[in-house]
TIRO-661967 format. One record per residue (C-alpha): residue number from 1; residue in three letters; chain; x, y, z. Coordinates in Angstrom, 2 decimals, m for minus. Layout:
<sites>
   pos   code   unit        xx        yy        zz
   NUM    ALA      A         X         Y         Z
...
</sites>
This chain:
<sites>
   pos   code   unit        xx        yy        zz
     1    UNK      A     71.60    164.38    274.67
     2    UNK      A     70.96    168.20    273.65
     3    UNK      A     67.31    168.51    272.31
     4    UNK      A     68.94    169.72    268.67
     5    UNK      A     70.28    166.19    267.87
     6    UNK      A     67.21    164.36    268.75
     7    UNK      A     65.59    164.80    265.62
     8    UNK      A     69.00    163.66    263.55
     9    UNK      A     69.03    161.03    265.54
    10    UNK      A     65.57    159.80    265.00
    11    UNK      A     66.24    160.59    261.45
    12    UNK      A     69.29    158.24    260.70
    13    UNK      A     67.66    155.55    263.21
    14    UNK      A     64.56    155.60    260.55
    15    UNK      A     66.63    156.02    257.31
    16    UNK      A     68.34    152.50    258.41
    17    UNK      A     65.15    150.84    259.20
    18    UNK      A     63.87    152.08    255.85
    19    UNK      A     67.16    150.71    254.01
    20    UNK      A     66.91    147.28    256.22
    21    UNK      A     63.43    146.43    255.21
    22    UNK      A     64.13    147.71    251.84
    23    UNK      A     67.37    144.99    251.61
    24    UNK      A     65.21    142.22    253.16
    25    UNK      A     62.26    143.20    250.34
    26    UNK      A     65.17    142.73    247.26
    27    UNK      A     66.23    139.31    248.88
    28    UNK      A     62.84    138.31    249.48
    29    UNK      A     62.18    139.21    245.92
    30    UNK      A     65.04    137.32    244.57
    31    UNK      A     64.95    134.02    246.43
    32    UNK      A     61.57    133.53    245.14
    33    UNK      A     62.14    134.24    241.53
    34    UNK      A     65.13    131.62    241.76
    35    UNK      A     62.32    129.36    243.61
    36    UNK      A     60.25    129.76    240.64
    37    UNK      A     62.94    129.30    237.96
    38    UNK      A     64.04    126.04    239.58
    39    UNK      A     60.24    124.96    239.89
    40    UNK      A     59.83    125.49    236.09
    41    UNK      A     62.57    123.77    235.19
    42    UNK      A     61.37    121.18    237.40
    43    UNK      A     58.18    120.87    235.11
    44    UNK      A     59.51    121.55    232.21
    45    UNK      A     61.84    118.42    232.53
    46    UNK      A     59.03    116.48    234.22
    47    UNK      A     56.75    116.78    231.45
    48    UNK      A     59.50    116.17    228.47
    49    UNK      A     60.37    112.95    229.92
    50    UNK      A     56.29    111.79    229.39
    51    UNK      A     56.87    113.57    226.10
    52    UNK      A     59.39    111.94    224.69
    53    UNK      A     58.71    108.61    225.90
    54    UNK      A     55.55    106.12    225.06
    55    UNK      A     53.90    106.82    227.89
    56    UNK      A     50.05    108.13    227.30
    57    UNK      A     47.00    107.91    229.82
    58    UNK      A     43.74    107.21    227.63
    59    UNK      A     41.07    108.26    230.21
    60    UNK      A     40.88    109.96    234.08
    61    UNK      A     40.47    106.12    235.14
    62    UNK      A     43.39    105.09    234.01
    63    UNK      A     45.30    108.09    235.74
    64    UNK      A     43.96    107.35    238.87
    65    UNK      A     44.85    103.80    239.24
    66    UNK      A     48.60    104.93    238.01
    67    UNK      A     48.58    107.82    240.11
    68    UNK      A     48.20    104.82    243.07
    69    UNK      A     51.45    102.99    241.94
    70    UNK      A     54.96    103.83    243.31
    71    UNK      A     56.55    106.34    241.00
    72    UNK      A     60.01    106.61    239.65
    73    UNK      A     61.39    110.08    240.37
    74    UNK      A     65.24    108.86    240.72
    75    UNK      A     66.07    110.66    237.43
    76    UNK      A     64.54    114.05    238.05
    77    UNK      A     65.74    114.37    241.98
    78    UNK      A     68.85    116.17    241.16
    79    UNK      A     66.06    119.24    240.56
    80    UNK      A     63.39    118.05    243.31
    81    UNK      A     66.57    118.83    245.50
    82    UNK      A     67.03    121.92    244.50
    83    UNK      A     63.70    123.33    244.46
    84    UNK      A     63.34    121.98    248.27
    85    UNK      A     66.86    123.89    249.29
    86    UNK      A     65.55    126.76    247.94
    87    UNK      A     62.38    126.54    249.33
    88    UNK      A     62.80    125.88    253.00
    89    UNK      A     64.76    128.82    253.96
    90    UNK      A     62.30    131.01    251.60
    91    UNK      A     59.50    129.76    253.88
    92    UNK      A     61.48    130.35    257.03
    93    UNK      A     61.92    133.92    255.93
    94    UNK      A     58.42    134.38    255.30
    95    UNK      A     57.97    133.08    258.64
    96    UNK      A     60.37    135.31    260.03
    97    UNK      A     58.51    138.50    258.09
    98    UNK      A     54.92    137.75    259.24
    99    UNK      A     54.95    137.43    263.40
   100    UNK      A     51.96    139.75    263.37
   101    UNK      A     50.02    138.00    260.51
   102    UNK      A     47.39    135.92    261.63
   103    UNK      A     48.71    133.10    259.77
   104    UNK      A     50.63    130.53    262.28
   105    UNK      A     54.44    131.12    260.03
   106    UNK      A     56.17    129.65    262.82
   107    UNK      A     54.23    126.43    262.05
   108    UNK      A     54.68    126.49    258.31
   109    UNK      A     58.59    126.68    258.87
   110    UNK      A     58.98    122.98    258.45
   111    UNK      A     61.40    120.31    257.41
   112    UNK      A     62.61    119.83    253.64
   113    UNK      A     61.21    116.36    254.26
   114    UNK      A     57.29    117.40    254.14
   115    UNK      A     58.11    119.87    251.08
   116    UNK      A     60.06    117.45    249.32
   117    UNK      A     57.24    114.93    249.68
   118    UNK      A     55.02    117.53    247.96
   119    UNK      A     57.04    118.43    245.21
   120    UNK      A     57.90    115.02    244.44
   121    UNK      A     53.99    114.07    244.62
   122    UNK      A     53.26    117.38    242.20
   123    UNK      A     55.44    116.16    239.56
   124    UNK      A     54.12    112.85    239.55
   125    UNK      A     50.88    114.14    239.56
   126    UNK      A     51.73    116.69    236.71
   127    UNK      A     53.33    113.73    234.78
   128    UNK      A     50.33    111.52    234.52
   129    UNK      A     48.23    114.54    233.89
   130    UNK      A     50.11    115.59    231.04
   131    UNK      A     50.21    111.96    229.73
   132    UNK      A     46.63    112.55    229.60
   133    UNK      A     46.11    115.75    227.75
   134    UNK      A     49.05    114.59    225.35
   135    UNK      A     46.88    111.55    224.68
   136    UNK      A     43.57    113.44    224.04
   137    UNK      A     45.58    115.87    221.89
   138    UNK      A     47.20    113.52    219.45
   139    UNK      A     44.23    111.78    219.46
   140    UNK      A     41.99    114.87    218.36
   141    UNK      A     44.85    116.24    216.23
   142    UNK      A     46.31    113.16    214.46
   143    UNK      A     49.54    114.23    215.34
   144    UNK      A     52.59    114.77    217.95
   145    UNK      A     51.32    117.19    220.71
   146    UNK      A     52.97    120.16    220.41
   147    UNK      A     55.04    120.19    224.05
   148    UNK      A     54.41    123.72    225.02
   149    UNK      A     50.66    123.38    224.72
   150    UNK      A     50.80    120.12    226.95
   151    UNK      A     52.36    122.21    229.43
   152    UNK      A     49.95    125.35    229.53
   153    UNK      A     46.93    122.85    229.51
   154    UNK      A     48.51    120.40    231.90
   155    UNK      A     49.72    123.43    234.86
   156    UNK      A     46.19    125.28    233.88
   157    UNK      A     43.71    122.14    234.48
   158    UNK      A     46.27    121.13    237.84
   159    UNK      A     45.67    124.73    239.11
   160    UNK      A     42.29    125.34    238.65
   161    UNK      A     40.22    121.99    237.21
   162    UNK      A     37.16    123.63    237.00
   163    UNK      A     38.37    126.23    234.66
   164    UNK      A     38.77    125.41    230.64
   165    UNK      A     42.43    126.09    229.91
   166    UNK      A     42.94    129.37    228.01
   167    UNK      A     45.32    129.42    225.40
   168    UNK      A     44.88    133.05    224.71
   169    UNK      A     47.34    133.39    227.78
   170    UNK      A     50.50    131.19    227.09
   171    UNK      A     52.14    132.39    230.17
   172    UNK      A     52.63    128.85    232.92
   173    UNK      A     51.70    129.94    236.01
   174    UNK      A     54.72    128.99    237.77
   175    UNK      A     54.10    131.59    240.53
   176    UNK      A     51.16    130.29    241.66
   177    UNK      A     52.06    126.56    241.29
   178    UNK      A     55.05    126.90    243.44
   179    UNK      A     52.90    128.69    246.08
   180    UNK      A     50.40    126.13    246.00
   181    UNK      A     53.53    122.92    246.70
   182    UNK      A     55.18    125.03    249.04
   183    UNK      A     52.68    126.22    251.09
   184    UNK      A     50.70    122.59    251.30
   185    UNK      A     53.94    120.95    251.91
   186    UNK      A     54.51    123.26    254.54
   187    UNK      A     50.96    122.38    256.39
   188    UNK      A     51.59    119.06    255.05
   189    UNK      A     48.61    118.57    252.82
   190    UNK      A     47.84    116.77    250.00
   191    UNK      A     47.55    117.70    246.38
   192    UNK      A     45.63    114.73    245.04
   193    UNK      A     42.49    115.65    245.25
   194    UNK      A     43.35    118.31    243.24
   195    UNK      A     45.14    116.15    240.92
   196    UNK      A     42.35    113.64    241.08
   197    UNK      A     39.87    116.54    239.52
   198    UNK      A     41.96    117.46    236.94
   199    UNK      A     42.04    114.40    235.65
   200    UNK      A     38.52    114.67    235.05
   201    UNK      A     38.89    118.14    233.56
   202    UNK      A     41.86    116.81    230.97
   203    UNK      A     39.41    113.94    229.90
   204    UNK      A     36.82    116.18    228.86
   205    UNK      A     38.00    119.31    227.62
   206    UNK      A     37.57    119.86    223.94
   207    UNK      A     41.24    118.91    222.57
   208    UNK      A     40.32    119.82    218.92
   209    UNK      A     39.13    123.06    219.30
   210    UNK      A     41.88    124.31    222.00
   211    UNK      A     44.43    122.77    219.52
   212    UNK      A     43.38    124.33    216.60
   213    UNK      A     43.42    128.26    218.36
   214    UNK      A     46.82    127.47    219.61
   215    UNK      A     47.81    126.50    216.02
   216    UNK      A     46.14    130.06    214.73
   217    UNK      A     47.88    132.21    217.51
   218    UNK      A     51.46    131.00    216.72
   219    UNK      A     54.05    132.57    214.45
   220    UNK      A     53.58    131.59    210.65
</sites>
């Protein structure tokens, strides 16, 4: 090859790795915001259904022992499903993107089975933890918990228990939930104790007080 089209060469050779990584980047991008809208929904449903039924939790004890039983999950699986479709091949891409990470990806590709068990546990978990904070809510409030803020408090305390939910930021953190299901379903760990401490949390954070600055920060 003369010397002169070496550097042309090179140049459309790196101009198509540039626009490879550059596709692979967008469809990264956009299978996890679809991962994330389907976990939301996920919750959102999750947490209606405790909403709109009878069901309350009256202390962390109580959670617990429930939190032991078998759960029914038959009526939300339609969107357990499709967060785990959407979730597998999202990990196996990761997987595929990080060979020089010191991470073990090729481990954390696993079956839908271990994610599904995780997401199926989370919601469970995040169903008897938002029967909680509905209860203390009501019961602080003397009436109907407004369903957004049993969301925001009931993601916040699962995420972090040790924290005191802020209402000042109404955003869920669906971002970081979904990263926490996917990736312990993928090493096949266990969110309980997590859940376990946030029952605690949800039993002891003051209900009035984070009640009455959500009222004050909403629309008149």
């Amino acid at each position: 090859m003369p010397a002169n089209e070496q550097p042309g060469r090179r140049a459309r050779l790196q101009t198509r790795a540039t626009s490879a990584g550059t596709n692979a980047a967008r469809s990264s991008r956009k299978a996890l915001a679809a991962l994330v809208e389907a976990v939301g929904a996920l919750v959102h449903s999750a947490i209606d259904r405790v909403l709109l039924s009878d069901e309350r939790v009256t202390s962390a004890a109580e959670a617990k022992r429930l939190l032991a039983t078998q759960a029914d999950t038959e009526a939300l699986a339609d969107k357990v499903q499709r967060v785990v479709v959407l979730a597998v091949p999202f990990v196996r891409m990761l997987a595929r993107g990080a060979r020089f990470s010191r991470v073990p990806w090729a481990m954390v590709a696993s079956s839908s089975v271990s994610i599904g068990v995780a997401v199926r546990s989370g919601v469970r978990e995040l169903q008897v933890l938002a029967a909680l904070v509905a209860y203390r809510l009501e019961q602080a409030t003397g009436t109907p918990s407004d369903p957004a803020l049993v969301e925001k408090v009931a993601v916040d305390l699962y995420l972090h228990p040790k924290r005191a939910p802020d209402v000042a930021d109404d955003k869920l953190h669906l971002v970081r939930l979904t990263r926490m299901w996917l990736l312990r379903g993928a090493f096949g760990r266990s969110t309980s104790k997590r859940a376990l401490k946030a029952f605690d949390a949800a039993e002891t954070f003051d209900a009035e007080e984070l009640a009455t600055r959500w009222q004050a920060r909403l629309p008149r």
